[in-house]
N, C-alpha and C positions, 0 to 999 in steps of 0.2 A: 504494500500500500504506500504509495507516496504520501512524501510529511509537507505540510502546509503550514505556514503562519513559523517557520523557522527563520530565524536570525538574519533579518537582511542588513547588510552594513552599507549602507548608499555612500556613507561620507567618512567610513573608516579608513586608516592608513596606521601600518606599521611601522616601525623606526627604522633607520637604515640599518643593513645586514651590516652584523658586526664584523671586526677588521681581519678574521682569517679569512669569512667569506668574502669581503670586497677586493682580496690580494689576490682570490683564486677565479673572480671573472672580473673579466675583464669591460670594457665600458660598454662595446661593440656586443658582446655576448648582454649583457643589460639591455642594454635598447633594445635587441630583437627578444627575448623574454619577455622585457614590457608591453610589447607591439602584440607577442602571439597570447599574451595574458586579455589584454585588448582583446582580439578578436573571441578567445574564449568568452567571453563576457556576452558579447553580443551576440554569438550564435546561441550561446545558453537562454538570453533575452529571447530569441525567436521560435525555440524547442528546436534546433540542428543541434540535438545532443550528441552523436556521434565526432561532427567538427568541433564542436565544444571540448568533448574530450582529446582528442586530440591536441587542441590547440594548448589545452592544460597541459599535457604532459609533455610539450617542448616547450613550455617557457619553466618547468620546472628541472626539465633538463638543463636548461639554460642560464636559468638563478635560482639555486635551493629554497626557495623561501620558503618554508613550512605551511604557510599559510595558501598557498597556489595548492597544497595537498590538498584541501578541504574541499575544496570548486572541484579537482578533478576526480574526488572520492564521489561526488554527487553525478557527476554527469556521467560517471563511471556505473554506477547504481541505475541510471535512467537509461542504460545502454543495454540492460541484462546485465552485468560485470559484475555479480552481486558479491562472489570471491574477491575479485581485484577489489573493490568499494571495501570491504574490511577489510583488506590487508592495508590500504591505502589512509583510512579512517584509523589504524593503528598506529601507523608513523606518523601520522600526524600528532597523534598525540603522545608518542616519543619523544618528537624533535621540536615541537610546539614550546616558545620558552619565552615568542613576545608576551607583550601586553594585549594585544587583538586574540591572541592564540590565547591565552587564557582565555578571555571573553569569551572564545566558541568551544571550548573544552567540552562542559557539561553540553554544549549539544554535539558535538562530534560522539563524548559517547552512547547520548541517546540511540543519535542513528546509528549508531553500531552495534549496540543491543535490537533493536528492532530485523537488524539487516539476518541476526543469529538466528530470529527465530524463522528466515523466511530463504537464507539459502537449503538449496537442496542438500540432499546425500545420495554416492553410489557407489555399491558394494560389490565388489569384482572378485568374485571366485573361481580358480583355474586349477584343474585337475591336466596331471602331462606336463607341467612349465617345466621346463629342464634350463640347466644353469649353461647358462650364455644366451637365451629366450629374453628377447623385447619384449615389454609391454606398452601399449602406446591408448595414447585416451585421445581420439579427436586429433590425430597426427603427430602426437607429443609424445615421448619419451616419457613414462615413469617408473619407479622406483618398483622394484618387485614384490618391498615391502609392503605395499598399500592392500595388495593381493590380501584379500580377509577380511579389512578392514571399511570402514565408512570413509569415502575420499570426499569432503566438499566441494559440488560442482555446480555451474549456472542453472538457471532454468532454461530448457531446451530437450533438442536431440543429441545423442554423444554415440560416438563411435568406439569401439573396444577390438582391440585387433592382436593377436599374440602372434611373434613374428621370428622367426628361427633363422639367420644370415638373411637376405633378401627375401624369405619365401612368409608368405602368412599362414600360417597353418590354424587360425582360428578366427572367426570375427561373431561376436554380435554388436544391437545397433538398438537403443532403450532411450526412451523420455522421459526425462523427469517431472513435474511441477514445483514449485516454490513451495517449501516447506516441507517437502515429501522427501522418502526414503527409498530407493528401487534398489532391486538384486539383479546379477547381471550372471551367466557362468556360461565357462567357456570350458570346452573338451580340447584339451590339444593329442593328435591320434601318436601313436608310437610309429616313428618312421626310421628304416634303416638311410643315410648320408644319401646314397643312390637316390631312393625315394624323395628327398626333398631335392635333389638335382632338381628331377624329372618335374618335380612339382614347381619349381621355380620359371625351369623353360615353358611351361605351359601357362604360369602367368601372367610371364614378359608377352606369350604369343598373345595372350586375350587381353594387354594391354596394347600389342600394337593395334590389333583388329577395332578396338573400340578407340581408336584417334586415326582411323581412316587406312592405316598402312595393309591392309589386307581388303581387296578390293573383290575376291574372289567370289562374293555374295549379291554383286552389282547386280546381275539380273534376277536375282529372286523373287520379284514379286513388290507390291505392294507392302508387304511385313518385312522387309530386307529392306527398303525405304530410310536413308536415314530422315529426308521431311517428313516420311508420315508420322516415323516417332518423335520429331522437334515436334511438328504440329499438336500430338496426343500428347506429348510431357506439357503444351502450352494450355494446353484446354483443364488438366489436370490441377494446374498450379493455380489456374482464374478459379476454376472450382473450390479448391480450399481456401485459397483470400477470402472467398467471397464467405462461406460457412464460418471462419475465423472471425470476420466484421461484424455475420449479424448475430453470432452469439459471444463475442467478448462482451464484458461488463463492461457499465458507462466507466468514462475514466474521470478519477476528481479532478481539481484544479490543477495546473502547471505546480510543478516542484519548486519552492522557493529557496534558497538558503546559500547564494553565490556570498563571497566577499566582493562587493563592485571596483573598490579600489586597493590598491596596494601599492605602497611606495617603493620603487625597485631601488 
């Protein structure tokens, strides 16, 4: 649920970055910070949360200020990013040590509390992972360790793939909701080296075949079509917009709670 009636600071300013930060950016790196802080601002003003975020996280790249965490904790949250928004809502209030930064303390941790009870969970269970076996969430590399456990993950679709040198030999494919819990498992089969060869060239081949390199299917028909199927994945996709719009819930009010200024 988006928070409403948070902390707007129209006319706030923090003191200048003290003097190990002002020796480690330089004036040039400041000005464009301040510029992409700027535009964060105004895209936030317009709901282009995605450029919002963005724009946040290069002028905090740009100039540490603590306080640039808090705008891009939020537009981070309004993007789905509900992990990154409390990892981000964390260091903020780590590194928070102005006088502004105290000010939004008690609400940084509001919203951080709120965000606990509303990120997902997903529990990945793998029978067969054998040691030197990837596991990958959504194209990403993790930890073997997680295997068992509740990993905190966005709301969405996520992809699970368990992957033995280039060869996948497992995948499922699960959605979660906000505030929910899902179980995922995956069989990986026992393969003698040979066997994951063979299974690898056979991947590579149905990767070339589906990016056009295998043309061998060219006259097949109407089903061998690659427009017919552009055309049917287009008809598919306006169908669930359209079932997603007229049954998502109204939405409250625009998110409030940027810091509008900030003294770089």
């Amino acid at each position: 649920m988006l928070r409403v009636g948070a902390l707007l600071c129209s006319m706030a300013s923090v003191a200048t970055a003290c003097p190990a930060l002002a020796q480690e950016t330089t004036d040039a790196q400041r000005a464009l910070g301040r510029s992409e802080y700027r535009d964060g601002v105004q895209a936030s003003r317009a709901g282009r949360w995605d450029e919002a975020r963005d724009a946040f996280h290069r002028a905090y790249d740009l100039v540490r200020l603590p306080e640039i965490l808090f705008n891009l904790a939020g537009a981070q949250e309004q993007t789905g990013q509900l992990v990154e928004a409390a990892e981000t809502y964390r260091r903020f209030l780590r590194e928070g040590t102005t006088q502004q930064a105290a000010e939004l303390r008690s609400d940084a941790e509001e919203f951080l509390r709120q965000l606990g009870d509303r990120i997902p969970g997903l529990r990945v269970s793998v029978t067969g992972f054998s040691t030197g076996d990837r596991l990958q969430i959504d194209g990403a590399d993790v930890a073997s360790a997680v295997i068992g456990r509740t990993l905190p993950v966005n709301p969405g679709h996520h992809v699970v793939v368990v992957h033995r040198g280039r060869t996948s030999l497992a995948r499922a494919e699960v959605s979660v909701a906000e505030g929910e819990t899902r179980a995922t498992e995956l069989s990986v089969p026992h393969l003698a080296p040979e066997d994951v060869a063979l299974a690898a060239q056979r991947q590579d081949e149905a990767r070339l075949r589906d990016s056009g390199g295998d043309r061998s299917g060219a006259s097949g028909g109407l089903l061998s079509s690659p427009w017919f199927w552009t055309a049917l994945g287009a008809v598919v996709v306006v169908a669930v917009v359209t079932v997603v719009l007229l049954t998502r819930p109204a939405q409250p009010d625009p998110y409030v709670g940027n810091i509008e200024t900030v003294r770089f």
